[in-house]
PDB file of N, CA, C and O in Angstrom:
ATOM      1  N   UNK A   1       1.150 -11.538  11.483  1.00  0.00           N
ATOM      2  CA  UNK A   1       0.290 -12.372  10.683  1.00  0.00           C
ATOM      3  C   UNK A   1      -0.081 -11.606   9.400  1.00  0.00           C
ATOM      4  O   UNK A   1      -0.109 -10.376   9.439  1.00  0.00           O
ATOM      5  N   UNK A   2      -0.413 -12.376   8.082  1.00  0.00           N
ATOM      6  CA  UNK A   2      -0.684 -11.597   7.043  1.00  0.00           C
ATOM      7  C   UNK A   2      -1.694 -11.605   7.179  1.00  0.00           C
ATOM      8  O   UNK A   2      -2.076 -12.486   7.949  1.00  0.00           O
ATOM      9  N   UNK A   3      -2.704 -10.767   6.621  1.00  0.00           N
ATOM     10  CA  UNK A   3      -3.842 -10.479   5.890  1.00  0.00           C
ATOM     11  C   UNK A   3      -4.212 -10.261   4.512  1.00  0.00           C
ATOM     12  O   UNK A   3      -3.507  -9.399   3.988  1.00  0.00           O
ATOM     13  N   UNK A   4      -5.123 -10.782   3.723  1.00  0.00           N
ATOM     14  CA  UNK A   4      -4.554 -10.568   2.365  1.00  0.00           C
ATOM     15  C   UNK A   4      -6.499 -10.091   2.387  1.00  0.00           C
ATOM     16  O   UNK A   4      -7.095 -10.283   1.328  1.00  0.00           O
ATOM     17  N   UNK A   5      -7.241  -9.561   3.489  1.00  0.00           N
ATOM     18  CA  UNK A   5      -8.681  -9.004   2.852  1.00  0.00           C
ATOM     19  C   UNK A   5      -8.663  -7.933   2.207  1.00  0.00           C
ATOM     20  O   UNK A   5      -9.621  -7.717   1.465  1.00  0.00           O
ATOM     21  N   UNK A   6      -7.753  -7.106   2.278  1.00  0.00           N
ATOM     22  CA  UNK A   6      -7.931  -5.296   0.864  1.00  0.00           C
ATOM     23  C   UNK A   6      -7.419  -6.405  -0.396  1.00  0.00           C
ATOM     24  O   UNK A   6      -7.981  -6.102  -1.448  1.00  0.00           O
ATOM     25  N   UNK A   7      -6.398  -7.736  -0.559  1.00  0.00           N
ATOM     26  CA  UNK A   7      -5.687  -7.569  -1.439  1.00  0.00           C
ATOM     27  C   UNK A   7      -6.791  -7.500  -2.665  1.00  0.00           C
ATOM     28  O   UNK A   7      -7.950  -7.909  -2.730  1.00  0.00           O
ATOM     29  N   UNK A   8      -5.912  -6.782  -3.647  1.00  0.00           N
ATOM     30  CA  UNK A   8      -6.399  -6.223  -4.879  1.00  0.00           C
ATOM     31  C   UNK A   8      -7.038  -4.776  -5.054  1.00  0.00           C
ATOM     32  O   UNK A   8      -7.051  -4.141  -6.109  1.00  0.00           O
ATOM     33  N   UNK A   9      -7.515  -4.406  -3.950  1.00  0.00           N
ATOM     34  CA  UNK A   9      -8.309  -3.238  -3.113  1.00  0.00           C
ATOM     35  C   UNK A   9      -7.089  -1.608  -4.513  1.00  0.00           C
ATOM     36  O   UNK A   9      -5.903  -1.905  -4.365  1.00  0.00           O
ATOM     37  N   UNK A  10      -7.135  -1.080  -4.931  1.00  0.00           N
ATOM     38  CA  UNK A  10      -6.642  -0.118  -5.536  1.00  0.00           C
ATOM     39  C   UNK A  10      -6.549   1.179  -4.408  1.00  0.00           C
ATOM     40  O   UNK A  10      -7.442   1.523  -3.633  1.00  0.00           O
ATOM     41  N   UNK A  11      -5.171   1.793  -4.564  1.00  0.00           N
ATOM     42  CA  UNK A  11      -4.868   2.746  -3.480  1.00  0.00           C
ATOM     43  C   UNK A  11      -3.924   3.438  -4.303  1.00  0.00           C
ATOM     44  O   UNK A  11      -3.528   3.129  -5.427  1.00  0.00           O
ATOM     45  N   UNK A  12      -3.551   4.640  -3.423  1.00  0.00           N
ATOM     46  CA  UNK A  12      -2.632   5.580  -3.882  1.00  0.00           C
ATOM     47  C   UNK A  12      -1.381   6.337  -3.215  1.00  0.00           C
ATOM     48  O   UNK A  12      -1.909   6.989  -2.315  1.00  0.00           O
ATOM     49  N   UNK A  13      -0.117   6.571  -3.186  1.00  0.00           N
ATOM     50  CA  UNK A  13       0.377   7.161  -2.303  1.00  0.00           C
ATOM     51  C   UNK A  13      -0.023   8.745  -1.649  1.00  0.00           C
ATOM     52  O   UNK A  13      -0.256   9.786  -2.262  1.00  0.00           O
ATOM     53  N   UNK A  14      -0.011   8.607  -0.895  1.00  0.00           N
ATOM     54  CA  UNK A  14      -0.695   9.931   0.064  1.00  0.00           C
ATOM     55  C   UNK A  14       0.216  10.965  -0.297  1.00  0.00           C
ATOM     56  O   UNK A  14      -0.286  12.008  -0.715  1.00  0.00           O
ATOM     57  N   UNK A  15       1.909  10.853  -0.190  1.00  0.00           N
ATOM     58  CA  UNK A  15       2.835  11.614  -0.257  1.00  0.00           C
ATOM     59  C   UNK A  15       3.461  11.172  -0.795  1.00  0.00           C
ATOM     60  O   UNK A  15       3.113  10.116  -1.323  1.00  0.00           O
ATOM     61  N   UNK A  16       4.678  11.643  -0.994  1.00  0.00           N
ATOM     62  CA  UNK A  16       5.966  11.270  -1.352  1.00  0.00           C
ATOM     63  C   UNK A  16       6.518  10.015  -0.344  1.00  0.00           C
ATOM     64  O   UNK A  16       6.444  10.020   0.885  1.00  0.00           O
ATOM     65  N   UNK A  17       7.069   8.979  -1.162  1.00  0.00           N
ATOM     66  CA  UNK A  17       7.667   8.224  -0.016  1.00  0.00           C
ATOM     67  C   UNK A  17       8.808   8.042  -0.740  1.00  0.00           C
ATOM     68  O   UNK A  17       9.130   8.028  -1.928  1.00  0.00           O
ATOM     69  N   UNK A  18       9.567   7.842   0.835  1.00  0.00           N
ATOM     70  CA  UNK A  18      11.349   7.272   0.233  1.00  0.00           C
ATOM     71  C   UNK A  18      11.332   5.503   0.220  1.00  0.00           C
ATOM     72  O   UNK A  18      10.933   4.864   1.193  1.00  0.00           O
ATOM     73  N   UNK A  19      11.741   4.975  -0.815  1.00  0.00           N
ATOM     74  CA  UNK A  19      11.808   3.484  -0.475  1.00  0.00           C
ATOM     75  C   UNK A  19      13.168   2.912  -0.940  1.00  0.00           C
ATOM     76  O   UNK A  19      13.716   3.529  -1.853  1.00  0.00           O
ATOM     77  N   UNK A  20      13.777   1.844  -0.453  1.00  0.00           N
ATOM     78  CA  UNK A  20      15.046   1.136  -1.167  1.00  0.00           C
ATOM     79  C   UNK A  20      15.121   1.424  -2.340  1.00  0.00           C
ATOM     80  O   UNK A  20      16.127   2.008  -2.744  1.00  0.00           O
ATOM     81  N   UNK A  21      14.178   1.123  -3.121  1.00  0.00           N
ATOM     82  CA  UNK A  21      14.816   1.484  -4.810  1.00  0.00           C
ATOM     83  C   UNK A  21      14.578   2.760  -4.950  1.00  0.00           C
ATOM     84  O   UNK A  21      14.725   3.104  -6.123  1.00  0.00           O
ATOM     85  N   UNK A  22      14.219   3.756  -4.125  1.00  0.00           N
ATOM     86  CA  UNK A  22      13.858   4.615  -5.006  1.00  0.00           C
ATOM     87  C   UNK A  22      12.676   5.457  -4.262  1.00  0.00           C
ATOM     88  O   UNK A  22      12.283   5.040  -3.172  1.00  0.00           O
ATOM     89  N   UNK A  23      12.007   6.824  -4.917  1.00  0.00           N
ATOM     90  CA  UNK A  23      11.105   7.364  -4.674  1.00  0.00           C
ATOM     91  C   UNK A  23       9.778   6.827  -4.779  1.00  0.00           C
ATOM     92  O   UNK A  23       9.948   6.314  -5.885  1.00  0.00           O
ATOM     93  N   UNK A  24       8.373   6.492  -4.443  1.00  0.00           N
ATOM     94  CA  UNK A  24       7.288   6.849  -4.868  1.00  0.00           C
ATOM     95  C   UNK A  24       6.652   7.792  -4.871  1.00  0.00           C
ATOM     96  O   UNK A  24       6.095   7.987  -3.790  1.00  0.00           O
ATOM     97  N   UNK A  25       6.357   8.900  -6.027  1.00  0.00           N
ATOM     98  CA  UNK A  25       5.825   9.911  -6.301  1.00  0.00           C
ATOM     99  C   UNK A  25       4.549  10.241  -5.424  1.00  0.00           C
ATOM    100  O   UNK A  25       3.927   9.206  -5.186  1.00  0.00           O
ATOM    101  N   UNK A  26       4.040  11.238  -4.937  1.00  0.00           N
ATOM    102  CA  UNK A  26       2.657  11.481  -4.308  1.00  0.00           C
ATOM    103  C   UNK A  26       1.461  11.179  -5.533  1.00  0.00           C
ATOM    104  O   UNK A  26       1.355  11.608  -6.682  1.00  0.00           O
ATOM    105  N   UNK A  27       0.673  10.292  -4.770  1.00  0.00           N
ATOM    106  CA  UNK A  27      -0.614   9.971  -6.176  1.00  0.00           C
ATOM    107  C   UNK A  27       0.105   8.858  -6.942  1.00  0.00           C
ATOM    108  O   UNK A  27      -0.404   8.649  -8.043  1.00  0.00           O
ATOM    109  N   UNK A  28       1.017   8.193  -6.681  1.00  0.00           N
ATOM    110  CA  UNK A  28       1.145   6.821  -7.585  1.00  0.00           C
ATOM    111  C   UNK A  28       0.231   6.131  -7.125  1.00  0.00           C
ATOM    112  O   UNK A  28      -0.104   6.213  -5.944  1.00  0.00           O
ATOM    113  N   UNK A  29      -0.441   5.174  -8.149  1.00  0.00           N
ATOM    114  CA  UNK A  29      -1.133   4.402  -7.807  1.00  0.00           C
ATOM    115  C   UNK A  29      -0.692   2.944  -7.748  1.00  0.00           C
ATOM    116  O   UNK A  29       0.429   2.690  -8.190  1.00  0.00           O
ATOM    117  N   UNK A  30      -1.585   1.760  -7.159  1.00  0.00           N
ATOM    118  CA  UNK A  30      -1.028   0.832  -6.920  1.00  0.00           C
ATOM    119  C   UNK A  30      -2.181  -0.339  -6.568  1.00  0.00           C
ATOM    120  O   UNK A  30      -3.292  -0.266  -7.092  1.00  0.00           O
ATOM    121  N   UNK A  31      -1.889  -1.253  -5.787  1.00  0.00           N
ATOM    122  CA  UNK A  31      -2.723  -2.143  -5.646  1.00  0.00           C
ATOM    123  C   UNK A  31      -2.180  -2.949  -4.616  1.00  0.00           C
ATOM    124  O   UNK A  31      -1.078  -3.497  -4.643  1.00  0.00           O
ATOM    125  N   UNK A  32      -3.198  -2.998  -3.512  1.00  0.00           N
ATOM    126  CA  UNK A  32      -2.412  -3.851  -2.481  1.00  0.00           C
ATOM    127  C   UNK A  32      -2.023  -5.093  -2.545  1.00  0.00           C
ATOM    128  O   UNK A  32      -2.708  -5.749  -3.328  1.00  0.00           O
ATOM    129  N   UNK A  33      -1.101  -5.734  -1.971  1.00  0.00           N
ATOM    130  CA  UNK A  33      -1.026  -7.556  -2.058  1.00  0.00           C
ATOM    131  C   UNK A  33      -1.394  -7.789  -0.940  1.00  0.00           C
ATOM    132  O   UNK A  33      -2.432  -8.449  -0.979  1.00  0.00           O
ATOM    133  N   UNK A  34      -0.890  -7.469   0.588  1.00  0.00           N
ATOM    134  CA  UNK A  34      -1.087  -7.888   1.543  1.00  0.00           C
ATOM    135  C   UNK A  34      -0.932  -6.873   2.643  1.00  0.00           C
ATOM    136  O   UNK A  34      -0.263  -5.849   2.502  1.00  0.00           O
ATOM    137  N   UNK A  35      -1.637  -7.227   3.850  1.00  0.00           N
ATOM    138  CA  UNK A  35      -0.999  -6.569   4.868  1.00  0.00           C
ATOM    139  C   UNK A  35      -0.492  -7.424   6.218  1.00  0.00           C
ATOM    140  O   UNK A  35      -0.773  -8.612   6.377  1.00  0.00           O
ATOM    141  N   UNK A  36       0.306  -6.627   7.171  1.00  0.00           N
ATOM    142  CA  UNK A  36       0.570  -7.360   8.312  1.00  0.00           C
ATOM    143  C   UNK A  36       0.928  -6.574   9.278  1.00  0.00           C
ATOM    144  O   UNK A  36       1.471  -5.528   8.925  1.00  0.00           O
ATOM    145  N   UNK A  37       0.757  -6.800  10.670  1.00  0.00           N
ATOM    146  CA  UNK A  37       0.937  -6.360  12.098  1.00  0.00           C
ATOM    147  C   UNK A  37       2.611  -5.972  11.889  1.00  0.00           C
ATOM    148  O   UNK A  37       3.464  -6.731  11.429  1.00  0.00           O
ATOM    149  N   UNK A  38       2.813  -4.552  12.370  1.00  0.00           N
ATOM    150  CA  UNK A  38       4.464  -4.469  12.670  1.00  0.00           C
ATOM    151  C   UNK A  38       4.520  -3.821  14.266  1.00  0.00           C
ATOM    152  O   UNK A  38       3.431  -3.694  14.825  1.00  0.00           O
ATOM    153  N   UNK A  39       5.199  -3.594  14.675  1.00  0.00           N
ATOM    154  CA  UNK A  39       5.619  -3.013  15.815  1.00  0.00           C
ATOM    155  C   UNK A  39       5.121  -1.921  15.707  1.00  0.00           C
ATOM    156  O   UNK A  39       4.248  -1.641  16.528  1.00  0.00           O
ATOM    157  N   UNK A  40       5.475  -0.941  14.698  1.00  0.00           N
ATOM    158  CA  UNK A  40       4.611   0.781  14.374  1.00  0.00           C
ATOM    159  C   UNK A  40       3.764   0.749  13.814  1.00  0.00           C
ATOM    160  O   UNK A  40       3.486   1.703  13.087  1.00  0.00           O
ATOM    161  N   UNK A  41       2.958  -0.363  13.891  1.00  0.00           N
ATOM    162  CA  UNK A  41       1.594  -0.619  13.411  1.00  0.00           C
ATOM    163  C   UNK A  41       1.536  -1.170  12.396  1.00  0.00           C
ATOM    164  O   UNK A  41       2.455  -1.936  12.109  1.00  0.00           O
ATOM    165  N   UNK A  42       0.499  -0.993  11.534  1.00  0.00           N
ATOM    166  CA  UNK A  42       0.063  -1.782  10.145  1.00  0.00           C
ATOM    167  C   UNK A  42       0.957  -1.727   8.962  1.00  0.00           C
ATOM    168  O   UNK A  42       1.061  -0.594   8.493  1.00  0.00           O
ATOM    169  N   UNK A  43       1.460  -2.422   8.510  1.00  0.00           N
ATOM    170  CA  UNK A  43       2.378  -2.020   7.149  1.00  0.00           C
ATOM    171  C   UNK A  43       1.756  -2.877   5.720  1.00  0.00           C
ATOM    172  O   UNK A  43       1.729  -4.102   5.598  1.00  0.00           O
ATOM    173  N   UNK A  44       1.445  -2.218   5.061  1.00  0.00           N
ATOM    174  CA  UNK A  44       0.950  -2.774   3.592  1.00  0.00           C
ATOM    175  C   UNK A  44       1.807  -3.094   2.189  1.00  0.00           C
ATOM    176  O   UNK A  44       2.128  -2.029   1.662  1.00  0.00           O
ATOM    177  N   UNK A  45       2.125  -3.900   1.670  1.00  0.00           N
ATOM    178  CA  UNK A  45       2.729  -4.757   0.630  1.00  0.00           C
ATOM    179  C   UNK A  45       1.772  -3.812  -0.572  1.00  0.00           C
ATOM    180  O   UNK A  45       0.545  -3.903  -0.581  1.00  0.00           O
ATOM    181  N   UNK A  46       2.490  -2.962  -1.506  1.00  0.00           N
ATOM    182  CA  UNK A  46       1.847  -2.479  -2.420  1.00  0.00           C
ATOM    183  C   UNK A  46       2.536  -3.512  -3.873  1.00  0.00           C
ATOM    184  O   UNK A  46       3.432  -4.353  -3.947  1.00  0.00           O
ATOM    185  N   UNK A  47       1.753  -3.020  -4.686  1.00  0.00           N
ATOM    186  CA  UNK A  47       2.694  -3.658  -6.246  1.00  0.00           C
ATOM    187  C   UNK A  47       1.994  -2.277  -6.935  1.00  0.00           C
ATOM    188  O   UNK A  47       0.782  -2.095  -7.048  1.00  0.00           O
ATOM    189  N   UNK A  48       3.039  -1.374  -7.356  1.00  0.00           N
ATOM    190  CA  UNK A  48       2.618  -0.133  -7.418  1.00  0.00           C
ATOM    191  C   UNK A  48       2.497  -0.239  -9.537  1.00  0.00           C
ATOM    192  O   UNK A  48       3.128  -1.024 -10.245  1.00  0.00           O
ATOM    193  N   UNK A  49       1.624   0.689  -9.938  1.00  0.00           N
ATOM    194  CA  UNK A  49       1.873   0.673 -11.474  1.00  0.00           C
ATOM    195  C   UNK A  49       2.872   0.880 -12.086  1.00  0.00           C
ATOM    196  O   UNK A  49       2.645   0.804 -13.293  1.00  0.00           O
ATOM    197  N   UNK A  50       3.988   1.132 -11.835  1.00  0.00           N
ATOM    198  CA  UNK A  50       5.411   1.215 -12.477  1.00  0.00           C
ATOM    199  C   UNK A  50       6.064  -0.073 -12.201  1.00  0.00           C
ATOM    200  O   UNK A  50       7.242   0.008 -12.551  1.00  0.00           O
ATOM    201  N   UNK A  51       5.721  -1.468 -11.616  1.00  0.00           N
ATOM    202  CA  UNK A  51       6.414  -2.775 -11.738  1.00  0.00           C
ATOM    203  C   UNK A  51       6.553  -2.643 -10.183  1.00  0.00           C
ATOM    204  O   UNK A  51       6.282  -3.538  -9.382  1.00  0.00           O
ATOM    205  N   UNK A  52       6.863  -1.803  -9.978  1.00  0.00           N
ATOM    206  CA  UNK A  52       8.149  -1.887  -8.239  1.00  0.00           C
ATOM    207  C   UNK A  52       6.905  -2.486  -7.257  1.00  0.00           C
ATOM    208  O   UNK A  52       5.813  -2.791  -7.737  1.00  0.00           O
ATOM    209  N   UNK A  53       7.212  -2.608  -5.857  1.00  0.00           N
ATOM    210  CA  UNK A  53       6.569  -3.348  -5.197  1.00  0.00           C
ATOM    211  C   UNK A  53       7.331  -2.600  -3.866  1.00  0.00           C
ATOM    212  O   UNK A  53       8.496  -2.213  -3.957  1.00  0.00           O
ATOM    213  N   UNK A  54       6.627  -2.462  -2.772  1.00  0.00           N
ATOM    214  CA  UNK A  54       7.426  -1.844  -1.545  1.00  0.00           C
ATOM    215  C   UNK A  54       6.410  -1.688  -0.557  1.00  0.00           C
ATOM    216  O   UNK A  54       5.252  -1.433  -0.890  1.00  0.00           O
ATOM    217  N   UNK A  55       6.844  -1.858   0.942  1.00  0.00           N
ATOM    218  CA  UNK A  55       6.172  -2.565   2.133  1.00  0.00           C
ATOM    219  C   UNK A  55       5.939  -0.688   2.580  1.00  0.00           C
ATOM    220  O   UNK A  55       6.869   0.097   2.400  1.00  0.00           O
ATOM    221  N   UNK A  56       5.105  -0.405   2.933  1.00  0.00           N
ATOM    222  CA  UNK A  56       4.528   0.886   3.618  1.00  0.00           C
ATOM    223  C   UNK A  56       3.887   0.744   4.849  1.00  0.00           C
ATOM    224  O   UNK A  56       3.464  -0.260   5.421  1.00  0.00           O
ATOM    225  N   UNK A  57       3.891   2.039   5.189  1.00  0.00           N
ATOM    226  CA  UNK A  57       2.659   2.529   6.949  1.00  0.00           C
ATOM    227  C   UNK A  57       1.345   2.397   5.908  1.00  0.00           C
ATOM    228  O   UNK A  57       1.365   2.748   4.728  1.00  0.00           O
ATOM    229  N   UNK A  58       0.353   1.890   6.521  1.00  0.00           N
ATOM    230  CA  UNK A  58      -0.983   2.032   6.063  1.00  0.00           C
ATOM    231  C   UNK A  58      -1.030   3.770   6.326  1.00  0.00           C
ATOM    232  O   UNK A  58      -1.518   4.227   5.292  1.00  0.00           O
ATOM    233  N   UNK A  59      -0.813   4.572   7.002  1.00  0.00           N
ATOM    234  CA  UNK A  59      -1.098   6.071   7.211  1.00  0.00           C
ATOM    235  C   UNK A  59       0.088   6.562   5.627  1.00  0.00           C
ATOM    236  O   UNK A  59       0.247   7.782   5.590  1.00  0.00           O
ATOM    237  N   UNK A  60       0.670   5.965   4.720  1.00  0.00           N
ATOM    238  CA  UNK A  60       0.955   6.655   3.363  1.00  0.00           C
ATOM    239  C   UNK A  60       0.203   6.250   2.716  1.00  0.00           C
ATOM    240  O   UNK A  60       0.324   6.845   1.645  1.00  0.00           O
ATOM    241  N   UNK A  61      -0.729   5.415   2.648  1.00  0.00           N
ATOM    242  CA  UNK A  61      -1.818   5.121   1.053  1.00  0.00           C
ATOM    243  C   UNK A  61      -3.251   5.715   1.214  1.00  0.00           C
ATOM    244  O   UNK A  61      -3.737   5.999   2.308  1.00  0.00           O
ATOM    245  N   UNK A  62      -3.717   5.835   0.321  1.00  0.00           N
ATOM    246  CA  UNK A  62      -4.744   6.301   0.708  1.00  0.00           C
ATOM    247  C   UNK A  62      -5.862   5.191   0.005  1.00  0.00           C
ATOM    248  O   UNK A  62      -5.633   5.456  -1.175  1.00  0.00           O
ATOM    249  N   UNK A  63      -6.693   4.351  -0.028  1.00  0.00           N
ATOM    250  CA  UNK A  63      -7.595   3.660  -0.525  1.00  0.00           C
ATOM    251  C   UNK A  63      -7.985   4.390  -1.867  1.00  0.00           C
ATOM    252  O   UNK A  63      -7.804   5.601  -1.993  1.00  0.00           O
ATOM    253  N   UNK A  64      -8.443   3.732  -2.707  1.00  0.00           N
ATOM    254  CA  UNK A  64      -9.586   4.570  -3.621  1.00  0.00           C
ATOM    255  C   UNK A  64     -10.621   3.617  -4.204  1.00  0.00           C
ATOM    256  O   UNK A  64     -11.627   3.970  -4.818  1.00  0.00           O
ATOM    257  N   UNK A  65     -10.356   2.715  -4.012  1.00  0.00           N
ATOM    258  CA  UNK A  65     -11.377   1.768  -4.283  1.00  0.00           C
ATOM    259  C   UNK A  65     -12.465   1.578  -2.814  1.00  0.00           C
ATOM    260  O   UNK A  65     -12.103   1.562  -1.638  1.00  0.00           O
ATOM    261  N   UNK A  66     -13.725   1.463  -3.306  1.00  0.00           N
ATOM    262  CA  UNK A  66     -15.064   1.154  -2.823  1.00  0.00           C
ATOM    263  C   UNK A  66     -14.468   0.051  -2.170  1.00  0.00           C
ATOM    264  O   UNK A  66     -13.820  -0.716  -2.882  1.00  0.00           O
ATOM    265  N   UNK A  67     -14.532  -0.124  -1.275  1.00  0.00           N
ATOM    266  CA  UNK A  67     -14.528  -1.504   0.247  1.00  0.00           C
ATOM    267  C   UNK A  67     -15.878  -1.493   0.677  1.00  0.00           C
ATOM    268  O   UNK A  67     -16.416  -0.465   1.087  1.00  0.00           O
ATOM    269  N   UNK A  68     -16.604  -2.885   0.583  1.00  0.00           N
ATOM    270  CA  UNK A  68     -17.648  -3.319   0.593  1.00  0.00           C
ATOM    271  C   UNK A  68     -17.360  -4.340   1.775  1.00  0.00           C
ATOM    272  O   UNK A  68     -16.895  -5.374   1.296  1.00  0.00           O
ATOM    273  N   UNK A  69     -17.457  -4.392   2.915  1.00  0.00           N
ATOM    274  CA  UNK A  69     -17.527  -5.250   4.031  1.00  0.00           C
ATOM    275  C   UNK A  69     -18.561  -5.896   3.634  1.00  0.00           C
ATOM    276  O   UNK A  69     -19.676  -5.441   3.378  1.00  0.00           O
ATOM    277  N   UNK A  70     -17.991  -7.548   3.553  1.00  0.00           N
ATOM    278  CA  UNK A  70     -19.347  -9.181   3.976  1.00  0.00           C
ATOM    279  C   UNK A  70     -19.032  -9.467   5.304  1.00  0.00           C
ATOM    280  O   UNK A  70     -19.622 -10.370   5.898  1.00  0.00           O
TER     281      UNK A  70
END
C-alpha cells in the first residue's frame, strides 16, 4: 500500500547508494514522494535534487526536515 504522509518531508542520502541510473552521492538531498510496504521492509520513492528519482530502504535516507505529527 502507498503512503504519501512524509510526502514532501526533505531528506538526505545516508550513504552512497547504487541505483539503475547511476550513483547517489552520500548527503544528496531530496524530497520524498511516497512510501510503501516491501518484503525487506519500508522502501521510499525519493525525487532527488539532480532531476533523478529512485525507490530506496527507508534505513538509506536520513530525514532532515522537522515532522510534526497531527
Amino acid at each position: 500500500m502507498i503512503d504519501v504522509t512524509l510526502k514532501g518531508i526533505r531528506c538526505r542520502a545516508a550513504t552512497e547508494i547504487l541505483d539503475i541510473d547511476g550513483t547517489i552521492g552520500a548527503a544528496t538531498e531530496g524530497t520524498i514522494v511516497y512510501e510503501l510496504e516491501g518484503e525487506g521492509g519500508q522502501l521510499v520513492n525519493v525525487h532527488w535534487d539532480d532531476g533523478t528519482r529512485s525507490l530506496v530502504s527507508s534505513e538509506e535516507i536520513v530525514i532532515t526536515d522537522t515532522v510534526t505529527w497531527q
